[in-house]
Every structure is written in structure tokens, then in C-alpha cells.
Phi, psi and omega in degrees: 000160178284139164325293167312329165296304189305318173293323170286325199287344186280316172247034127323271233289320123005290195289288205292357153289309183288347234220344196272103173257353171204184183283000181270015195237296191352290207270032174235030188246305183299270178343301180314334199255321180318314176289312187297315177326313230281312204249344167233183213246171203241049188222098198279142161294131189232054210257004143268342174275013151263313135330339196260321192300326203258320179292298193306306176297318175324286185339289194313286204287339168312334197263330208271303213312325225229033175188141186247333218271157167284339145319263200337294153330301175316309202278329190281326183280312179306318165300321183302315158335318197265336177276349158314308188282014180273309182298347268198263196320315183308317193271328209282331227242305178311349208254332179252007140301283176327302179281340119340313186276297216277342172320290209280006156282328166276353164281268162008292177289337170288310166316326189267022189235356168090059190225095195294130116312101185302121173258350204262052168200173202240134171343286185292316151265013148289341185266326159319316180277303166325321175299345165260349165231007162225131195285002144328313192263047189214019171295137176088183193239339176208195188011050190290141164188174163257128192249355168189161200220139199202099180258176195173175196209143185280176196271353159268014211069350205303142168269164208199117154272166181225124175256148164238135158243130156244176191170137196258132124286165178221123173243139178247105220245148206225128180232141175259122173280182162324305186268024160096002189285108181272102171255158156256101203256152165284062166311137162230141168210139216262124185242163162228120163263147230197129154168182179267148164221139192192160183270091187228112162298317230279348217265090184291145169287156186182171146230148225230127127086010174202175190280155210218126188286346197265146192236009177264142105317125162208153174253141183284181161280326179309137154270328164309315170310294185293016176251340186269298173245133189258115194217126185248144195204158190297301185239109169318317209290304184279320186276014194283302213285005181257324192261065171284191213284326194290318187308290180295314177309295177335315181281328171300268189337285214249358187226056175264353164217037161301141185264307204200115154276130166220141178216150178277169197283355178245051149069008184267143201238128145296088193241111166272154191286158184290161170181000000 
């Protein structure tokens, strides 16, 4: 099939992600890729621009090895340019496959989970307001933003999100040559944080595993509970009567690699995913 099949069929696929509102939207998600499956390929053909990639490098080292003249050089550069942008386009077209197939897995896995995938928000300034009331969001040196939103609800109703944040540290690395000459390069590495946000009243304030605006400490009778969770809280009192004995076995058990609860004085909560 043609590069134009292949492209409507993506943003088929595209349209009908977004439009997918429950698991009963799946199986015309499927079908569509069954069908497109019979006669086409998920590989756009790209075959000048692979001629061009290969030629503009031939090209690039034939011109720099065998001309010294400042023309020659000009001419050597203008190729390199153009196989960059061979190589740009070459990636660039593998790269909109790829993030189509990984959207609609993550749709999918939301949908079989009874999980809407939220469209109505702007990255960047839900991670600015979150980044002011939870210290997750308060990771990286650039590009922060929330890149997917998932709402839902437990099985008593609460309602509930599942959030992804990325955010790039930039780290600065300093290398010495043979003859002592020292440069400085710039790393970015591209990070993802995963977790809940949810409103829960039912909840004394408090926080787990992290620096805390609440300024009372409390302790179980357990020494495991208090060696596993650091727990700061508004009221001693209410939270004694919330971490009853059933309560703390539950966290020993079953929450044992929670890193870190955090919340705010208007009950709203924070769960980064376990580990």
C-alpha cells in the first residue's frame, strides 16, 4: 500500500482513540488494524529519501577529503546538511508510527480498565499547578509537563486520575583530552513519573515518606510499620483512630513499597506509582 494509505489509516486510528470511551470502543479499534493488516504494512516506504541519505553522505566525504578551498568546504557542508535532514525525515516518519501504536496501548489498557482517557487539558499548565502543591512535580531542570490523564472511579464511586509526567534532567559532564584540554557537554535525560491523584475527605491529614506542611509526628505500636512509613499529620488523635491495628497489618502487607503519600490541607492526594 501507499505511504497516503498508510497515513489515513493512522489518523483512522487516531481519530477512533480519541473518540474511545469505554471497552465496548475496543473492538472497532481492532478490526480497523485487522483490516488495514490484510493488504498493508505498519513501514512507510521511504526510498528517496534513503537515496538522498546515502548520497549527501558519499557526497559530504568525496567533496571534504578532495577540495581544501573555502567553495569546496561550503559545498561539503551544504551536503551534510541535506543528509541530516535525510536522516530528520527518515526518523521522523518511523517516530509517527511508533507513537500511534504506543498511544493506542495506552488507551486500550485504560479502557479494559474502566479508564477514560482525559483530552481536555493543557500539559503544561496542570504541571505548573500541580507542581505547586505536590513535591513530585517539582522534578526536572526542563521540559515538565503531564503528557496523559486517565479518569476513574473505585467501586464505592470515588472518583480518581492516573497521571504520566515527564520532565528532562540536564546534567553537566566535563572530559579531558590527552594534551589536558578540557570541554564541557550538556546530557538530558528524558524521565516518566506515573501515580494517582484523587480527593479523599475520608482521609486524616497527614503524609507518608515525605517533608510535610503537618508538624505533629505519629507512631503505630509496630516497629515495622514505623521503620517502612514516616507519618506526619495534622491530628494525632484522628490518625491513631484511622491506622487501627487491621489498618497497619494492611500497609505491612500490602503497601509496602509505597514511596511516598502526599497531601494537601484540602484532602487532595498524591500516590507516585510503587517501587
Amino acid at each position: 500500500m501507499s505511504n497516503e494509505a498508510l497515513k489515513t489509516h493512522l489518523a483512522k486510528l487516531e481519530d477512533l482513540r480519541i473518540s474511545a470511551k469505554s471497552r465496548d470502543d475496543i473492538p472497532s479499534i481492532v478490526e480497523e488494524i485487522k483490516e488495514y493488516s490484510k493488504s498493508g504494512s505498519y513501514t512507510f516506504q521511504q526510498p528517496f529519501v534513503i537515496y538522498l541519505l546515502f548520497i549527501s553522505f558519499f557526497l559530504t566525504l568525496i567533496i571534504y577529503a578532495n577540495s581544501s578551498s573555502d567553495e569546496g568546504l561550503m559545498l561539503a557542508g551544504a551536503s551534510f546538511i541535506v543528509f541530516i535532514g535525510s536522516v530528520f525525515a527518515f526518523l521522523s516518519k518511523k517516530k509517527q508510527v511508533k507513537n500511534v501504536g504506543r498511544n493506542l496501548g495506552h488507551t486500550a489498557l485504560a479502557l479494559a480498565n474502566n479508564l477514560v482517557p482525559n483530552e481536555a487539558f493543557n500539559g503544561r499548565e496542570l504541571w505548573k499547578d500541580l507542581k505547586r502543591q505536590f513535591r513530585v512535580f517539582r522534578a526536572g531542570d526542563e521540559s515538565q509537563e503531564i503528557t496523559a490523564l486517565y479518569d476513574g472511579k473505585t467501586q464505592d464511586g470515588a472518583f480518581f486520575q492516573l497521571f504520566e509526567f515527564k520532565y528532562v534532567d540536564v546534567t553537566e559532564e566535563e572530559d579531558e583530552d590527552s594534551d589536558g584540554n578540557k570541554t564541557t557537554t550538556e546530557r538530558r535525560t528524558t524521565h516518566y513519573e506515573y501515580g494517582v491523584l484523587s480527593h479523599m475527605p475520608s482521609l486524616p491529614l497527614m503524609t507518608i515518606n515525605t517533608r510535610s506542611q503537618f508538624k505533629e509526628k505519629w507512631d503505630s505500636a509496630s516497629k515495622e510499620f514505623n521503620k517502612k512509613f514516616k507519618i506526619r499529620c495534622s491530628n494525632p488523635v484522628e490518625t491513631a483512630k484511622f491506622f487501627n491495628p487491621a489498618c497497619v497489618l494492611k500497609f505491612e502487607e500490602s503497601f509496602k513499597n509505597i514511596r511516598y503519600l502526599d497531601m494537601t490541607s484540602s484532602s487532595y492526594v498524591c500516590i507516585p506509582e510503587f517501587r
